[in-house]
LUMTIKE-661414 format. One record per residue (C-alpha): residue in one letter; x negated, z negated, y. Coordinates in steps of 0.5 Angstrom, whole numbers, padded with zeros to 4 digits, always signed. Each point is the difference from the previous one (the first is absolute). Layout:
// LUMTIKE-661414
AXZY ...
//
This chain:
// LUMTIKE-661414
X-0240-0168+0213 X+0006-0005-0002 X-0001-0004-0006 X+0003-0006-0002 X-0001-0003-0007 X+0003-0005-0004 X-0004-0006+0002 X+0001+0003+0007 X+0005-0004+0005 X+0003+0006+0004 X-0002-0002+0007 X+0000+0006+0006 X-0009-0002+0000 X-0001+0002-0007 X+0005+0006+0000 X-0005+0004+0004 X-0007+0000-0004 X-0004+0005+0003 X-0003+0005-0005 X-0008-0002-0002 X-0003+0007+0000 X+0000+0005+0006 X+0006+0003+0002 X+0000+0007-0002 X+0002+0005+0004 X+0008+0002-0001 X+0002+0009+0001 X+0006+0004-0001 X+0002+0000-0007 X-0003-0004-0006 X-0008+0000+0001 X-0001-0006-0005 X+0001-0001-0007 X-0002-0007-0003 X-0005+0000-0006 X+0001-0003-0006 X+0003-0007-0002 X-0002-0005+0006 X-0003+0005+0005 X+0006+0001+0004 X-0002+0000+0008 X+0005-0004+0004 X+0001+0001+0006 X+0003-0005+0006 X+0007+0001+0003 X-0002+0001+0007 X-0005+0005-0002 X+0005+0005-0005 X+0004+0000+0006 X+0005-0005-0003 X+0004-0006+0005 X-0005-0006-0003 X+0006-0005+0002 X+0006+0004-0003 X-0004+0002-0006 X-0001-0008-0001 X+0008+0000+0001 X+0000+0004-0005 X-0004-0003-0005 X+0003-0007+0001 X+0007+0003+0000 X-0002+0003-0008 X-0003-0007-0002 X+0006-0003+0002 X+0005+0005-0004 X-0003-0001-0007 X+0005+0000-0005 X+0002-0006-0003 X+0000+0001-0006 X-0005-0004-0005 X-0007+0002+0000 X+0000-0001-0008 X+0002+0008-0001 X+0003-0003-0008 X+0004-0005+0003 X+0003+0005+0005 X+0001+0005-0006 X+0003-0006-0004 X+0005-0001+0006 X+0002+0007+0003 X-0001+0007-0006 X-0001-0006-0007 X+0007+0000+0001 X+0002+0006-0002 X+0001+0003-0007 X-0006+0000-0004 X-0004-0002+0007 X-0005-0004-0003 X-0008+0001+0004 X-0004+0004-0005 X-0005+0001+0004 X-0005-0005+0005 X+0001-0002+0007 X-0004-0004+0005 X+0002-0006+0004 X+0000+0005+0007 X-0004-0001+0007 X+0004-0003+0005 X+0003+0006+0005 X-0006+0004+0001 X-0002+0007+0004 X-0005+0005+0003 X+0001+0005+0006 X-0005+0006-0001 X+0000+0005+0006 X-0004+0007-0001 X-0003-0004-0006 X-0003-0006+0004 X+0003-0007-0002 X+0003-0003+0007 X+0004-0005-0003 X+0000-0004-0007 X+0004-0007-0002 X+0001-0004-0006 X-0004+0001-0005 X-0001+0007-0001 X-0005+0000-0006 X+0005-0003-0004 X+0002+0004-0006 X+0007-0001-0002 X+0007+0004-0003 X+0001+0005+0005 X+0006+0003-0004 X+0003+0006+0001 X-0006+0002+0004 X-0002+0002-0007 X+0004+0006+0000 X-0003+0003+0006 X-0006+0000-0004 X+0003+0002-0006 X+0003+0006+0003 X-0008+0001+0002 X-0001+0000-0007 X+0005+0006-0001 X-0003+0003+0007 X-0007+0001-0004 X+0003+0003-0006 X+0004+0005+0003 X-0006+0002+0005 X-0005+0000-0006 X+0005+0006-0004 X+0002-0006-0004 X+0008-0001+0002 X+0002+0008+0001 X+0006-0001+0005 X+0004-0006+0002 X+0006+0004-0002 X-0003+0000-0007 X+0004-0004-0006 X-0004-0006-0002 X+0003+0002-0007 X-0006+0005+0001 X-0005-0005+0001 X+0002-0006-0004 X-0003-0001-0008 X+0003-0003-0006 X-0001-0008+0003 X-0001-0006-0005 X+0004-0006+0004 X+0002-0007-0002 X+0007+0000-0003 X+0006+0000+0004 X-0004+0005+0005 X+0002+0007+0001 X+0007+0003+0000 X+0006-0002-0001 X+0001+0003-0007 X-0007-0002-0002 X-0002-0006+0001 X-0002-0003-0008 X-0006+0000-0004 X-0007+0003+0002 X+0002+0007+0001 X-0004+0005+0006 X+0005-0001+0005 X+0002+0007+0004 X+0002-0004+0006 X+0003+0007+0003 X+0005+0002-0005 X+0007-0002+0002 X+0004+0005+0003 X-0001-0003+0007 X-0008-0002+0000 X-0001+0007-0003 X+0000+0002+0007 X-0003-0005+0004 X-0006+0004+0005 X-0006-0004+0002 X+0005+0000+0007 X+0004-0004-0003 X-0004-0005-0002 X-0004-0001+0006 X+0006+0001+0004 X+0004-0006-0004 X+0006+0005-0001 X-0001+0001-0007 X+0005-0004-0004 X-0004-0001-0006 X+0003-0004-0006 X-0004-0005-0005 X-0004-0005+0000 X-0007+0000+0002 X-0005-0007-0002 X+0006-0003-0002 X+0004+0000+0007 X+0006+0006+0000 X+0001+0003+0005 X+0006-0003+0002 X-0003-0007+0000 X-0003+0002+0007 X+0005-0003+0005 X+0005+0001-0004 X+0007+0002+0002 X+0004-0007+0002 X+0005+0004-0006 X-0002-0002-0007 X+0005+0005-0003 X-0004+0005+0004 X-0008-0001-0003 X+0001+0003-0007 X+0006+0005+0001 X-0001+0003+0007 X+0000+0008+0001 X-0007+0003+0001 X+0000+0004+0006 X-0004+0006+0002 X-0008-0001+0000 X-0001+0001+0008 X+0007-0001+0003 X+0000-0008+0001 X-0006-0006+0002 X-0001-0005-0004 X-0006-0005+0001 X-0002-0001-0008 X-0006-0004-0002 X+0001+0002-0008 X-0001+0008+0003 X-0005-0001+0004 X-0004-0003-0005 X+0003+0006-0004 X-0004+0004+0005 X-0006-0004-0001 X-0001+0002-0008 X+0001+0007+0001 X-0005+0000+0005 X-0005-0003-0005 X+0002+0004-0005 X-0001+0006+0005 X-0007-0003+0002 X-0002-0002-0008 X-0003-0005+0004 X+0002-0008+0003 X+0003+0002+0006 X-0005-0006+0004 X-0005+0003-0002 X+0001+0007+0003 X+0003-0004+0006 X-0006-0003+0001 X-0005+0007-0001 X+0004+0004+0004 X+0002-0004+0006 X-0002-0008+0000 X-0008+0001+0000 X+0001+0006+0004 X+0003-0004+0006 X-0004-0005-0001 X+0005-0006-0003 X-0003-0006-0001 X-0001-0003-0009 X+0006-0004+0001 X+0006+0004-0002 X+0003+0000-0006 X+0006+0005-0003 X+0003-0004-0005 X+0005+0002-0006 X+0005-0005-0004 X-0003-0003-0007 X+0004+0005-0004 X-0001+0007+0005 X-0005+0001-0005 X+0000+0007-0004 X-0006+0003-0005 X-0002+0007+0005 X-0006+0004-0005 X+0000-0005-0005 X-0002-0005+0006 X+0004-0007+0003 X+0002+0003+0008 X+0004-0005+0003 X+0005+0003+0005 X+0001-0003+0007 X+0006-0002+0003 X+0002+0005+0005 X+0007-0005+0003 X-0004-0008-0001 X+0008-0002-0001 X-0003-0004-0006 X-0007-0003+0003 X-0006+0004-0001 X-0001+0007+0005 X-0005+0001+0005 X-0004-0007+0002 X-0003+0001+0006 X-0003-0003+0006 X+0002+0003+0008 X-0006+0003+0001 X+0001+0005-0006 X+0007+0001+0002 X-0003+0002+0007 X-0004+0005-0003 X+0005+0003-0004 X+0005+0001+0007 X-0006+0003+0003 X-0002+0005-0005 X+0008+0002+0000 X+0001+0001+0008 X-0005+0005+0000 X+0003+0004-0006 X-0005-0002-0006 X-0006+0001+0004 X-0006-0005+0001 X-0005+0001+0004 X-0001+0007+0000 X+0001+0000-0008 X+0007+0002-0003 X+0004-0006-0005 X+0006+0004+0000 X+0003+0006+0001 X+0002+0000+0007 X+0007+0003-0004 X+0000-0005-0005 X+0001-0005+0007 X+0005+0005+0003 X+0004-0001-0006 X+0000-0007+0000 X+0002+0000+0007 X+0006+0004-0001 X+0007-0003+0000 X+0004+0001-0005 X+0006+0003-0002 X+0005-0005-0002 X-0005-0006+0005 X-0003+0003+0005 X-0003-0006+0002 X-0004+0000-0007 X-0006+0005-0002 X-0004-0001-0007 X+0000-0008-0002 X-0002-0003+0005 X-0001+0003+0006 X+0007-0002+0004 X+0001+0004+0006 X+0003-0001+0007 X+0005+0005+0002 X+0004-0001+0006 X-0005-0007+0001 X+0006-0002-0006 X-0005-0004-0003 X-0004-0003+0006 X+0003+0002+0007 X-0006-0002+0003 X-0004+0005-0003 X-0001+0007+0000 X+0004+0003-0005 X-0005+0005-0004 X-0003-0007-0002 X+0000-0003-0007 X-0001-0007-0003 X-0003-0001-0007 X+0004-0005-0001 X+0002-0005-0006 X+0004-0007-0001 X-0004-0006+0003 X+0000+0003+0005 X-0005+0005+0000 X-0001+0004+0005 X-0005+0006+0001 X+0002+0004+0007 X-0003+0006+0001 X+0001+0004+0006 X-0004+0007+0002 X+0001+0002+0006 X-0003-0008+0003 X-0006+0000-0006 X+0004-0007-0001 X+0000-0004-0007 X+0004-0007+0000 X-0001-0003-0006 X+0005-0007-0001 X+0000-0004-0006 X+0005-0005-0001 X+0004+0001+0006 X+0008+0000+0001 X+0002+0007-0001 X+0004+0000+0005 X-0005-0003+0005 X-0004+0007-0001 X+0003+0003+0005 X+0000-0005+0005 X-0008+0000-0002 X-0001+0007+0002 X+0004-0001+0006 X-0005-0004+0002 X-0006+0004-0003 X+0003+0006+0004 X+0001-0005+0007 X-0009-0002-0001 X-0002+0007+0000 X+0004+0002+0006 X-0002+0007+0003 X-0005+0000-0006 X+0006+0003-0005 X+0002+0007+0001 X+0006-0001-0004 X+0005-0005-0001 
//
């Protein structure tokens, strides 16, 4: 086992501590699932079949790449998105971990670094879990196809004012957030591919509002153009899909994540799925917070490494954990498949490989669970691998893999 922790001064001697338990015995294929929360069995690098001295190059190599932006995650937003139009933070953020990760292999933890317990922002690693929500619904029954119109699903909503389309922002009214010619024909594809174009304002953050286009002139007066025909990474639709996920699961969407996979997999207490203070709707005569699907404004999926772990792990094997289905196997092959308009690109947020054009040194049938940080969830099949890197450069990703890859040697069958 690699492990260095906050405290630790990141020797040669420290990088190489042995697992205290009894090395288990290593098969083809995953024979091992760890159990729930802190019963999670490492194994040293020498016995998972790993290069001990280039996996320890590899750790020391991430450490070394952690952004520099500041650990104040508020102090960050004030200083890259708050300034934005109407960008203010509306939801809670963390003072962040330093550059921290774990390396499972076959389910075994070979490598961890950093502080891998902290719970923090992962930001857009929080569509991922997002899209699972849909995932669930749509293989309960409860979400008829992806093709469908959300306009089908959607009820009456009281918002804010200044919410809803842009021809019905006043007063208290219900707003129908599908009724434009344009959103009457955005599918559930559309929104979980970000290819949608909808047009309004959601939680007082317009759409346009989100990176907003360097032409002001343009914000307001634009053409929309056909649902499906062009990606946009928007934060205000994603949270559009997180409120019509909650109102299709008449219920918090946490909760449901929590039942359905959190506590199945294992997941430690410590995660938190966040809204804003105002994403607040009265659902059955009862106050429901909706989550933040994009994070763009605080908030989302606070969580720690090992969680994270865990959740790429349930992904790679295609919804299955030990044995018991989570998700369909369908609803992943979904997910994993490129778009129309962005090939690299599958449901929110599983962004994929093809032709290694996201990593050259990966396999290009992976996909990374990724949001800003950076936040990096690796997922690779075919080497039953998961990387997870915390708060590293994202341009030093692929270099980290490169040196992931060169430990395993002859163990990776695919590169």
């Amino acid at each position: 086992m690699i492990r260095c922790t906050l405290t630790s001064k990141f020797t040669v001697a420290m990088l190489f501590t042995l697992a205290t338990a009894v090395t288990p015995s290593l098969s083809a294929g995953q024979d091992y699932w760890p159990g729930a929360h802190l019963d999670w069995e490492r194994l040293d690098p020498a016995s998972a079949g790993f290069d001990p001295v280039k996996l320890a190059e590899a750790v020391r190599f991430a450490i070394a790449a952690e952004s520099t932006s500041p650990r104040d995650l508020a102090l960050n937003h004030d200083m890259s998105f708050g300034r934005e139009p109407r960008g203010e933070a509306i939801g809670p953020f963390t003072v962040r971990a330093p550059q921290s990760g774990v390396i499972v292999h076959k389910g075994y933890i070979v490598a961890e670094w950093g502080d891998p317990e902290k719970v923090d922002n992962t930001f857009s690693v929080a569509k991922s879990f997002l899209s699972t929500t849909v995932g669930l619904a749509w293989d309960r029954g409860l979400i008829r196809s992806v093709d469908d119109r959300l306009r089908s699903y959607m009820p009456p909503i009281v918002l804010e004012p200044g919410d809803g389309e842009p021809n019905d922002q006043e007063g208290r009214r219900p707003k129908l957030l599908f009724e434009s010619d344009n959103n009457q024909k955005i599918t559930w594809d559309h929104l979980l591919r970000q290819t949608s174009d909808w047009e309004g304002t959601l939680w007082g953050k317009p759409e346009w509002a989100d990176r907003p286009d360097q032409d002001r002139s343009t914000w307001l007066t634009r053409e929309r153009v056909e649902p499906g025909t062009v990606y946009e990474y928007n934060d205000t639709r994603v949270n559009l899909l997180a409120l019509a996920a909650t109102s299709v699961w008449r219920r918090p969407l946490p909760e449901v994540l929590r039942e359905y996979v959190m506590d199945p997999i294992g997941a430690s207490p410590t995660w938190r799925w966040h809204g804003y203070q105002n994403s607040w709707i009265i659902m059955d005569g009862v106050m429901v917070q909706a989550p933040s699907g994009g994070s763009h404004w605080g908030g989302g999926m606070l969580i720690n490494a090992y969680d994270l772990a865990r959740f790429g792990l349930l992904t790679m094997h295609k919804g299955m954990w030990d044995g018991k289905r989570i998700i369909s196997e369908e609803w992943i092959d979904l997910s994993t498949t490129p778009g129309d308009v962005n090939e690299s690109y599958g449901f929110m947020n599983y962004m994929l490989n093809p032709d290694g054009s996201r990593y050259s040194n990966a396999p290009d049938y992976t996909w990374t669970h990724s949001g800003a940080g950076s936040n990096l969830v690796y997922v690779d099949p075919a080497n039953e691998l998961v990387v997870v890197a915390r708060w590293i450069r994202g341009n030093q990703m692929n270099d980290l893999l490169g040196l992931v890859f060169d430990a395993m040697g002859d163990l990776a069958t695919a590169r």
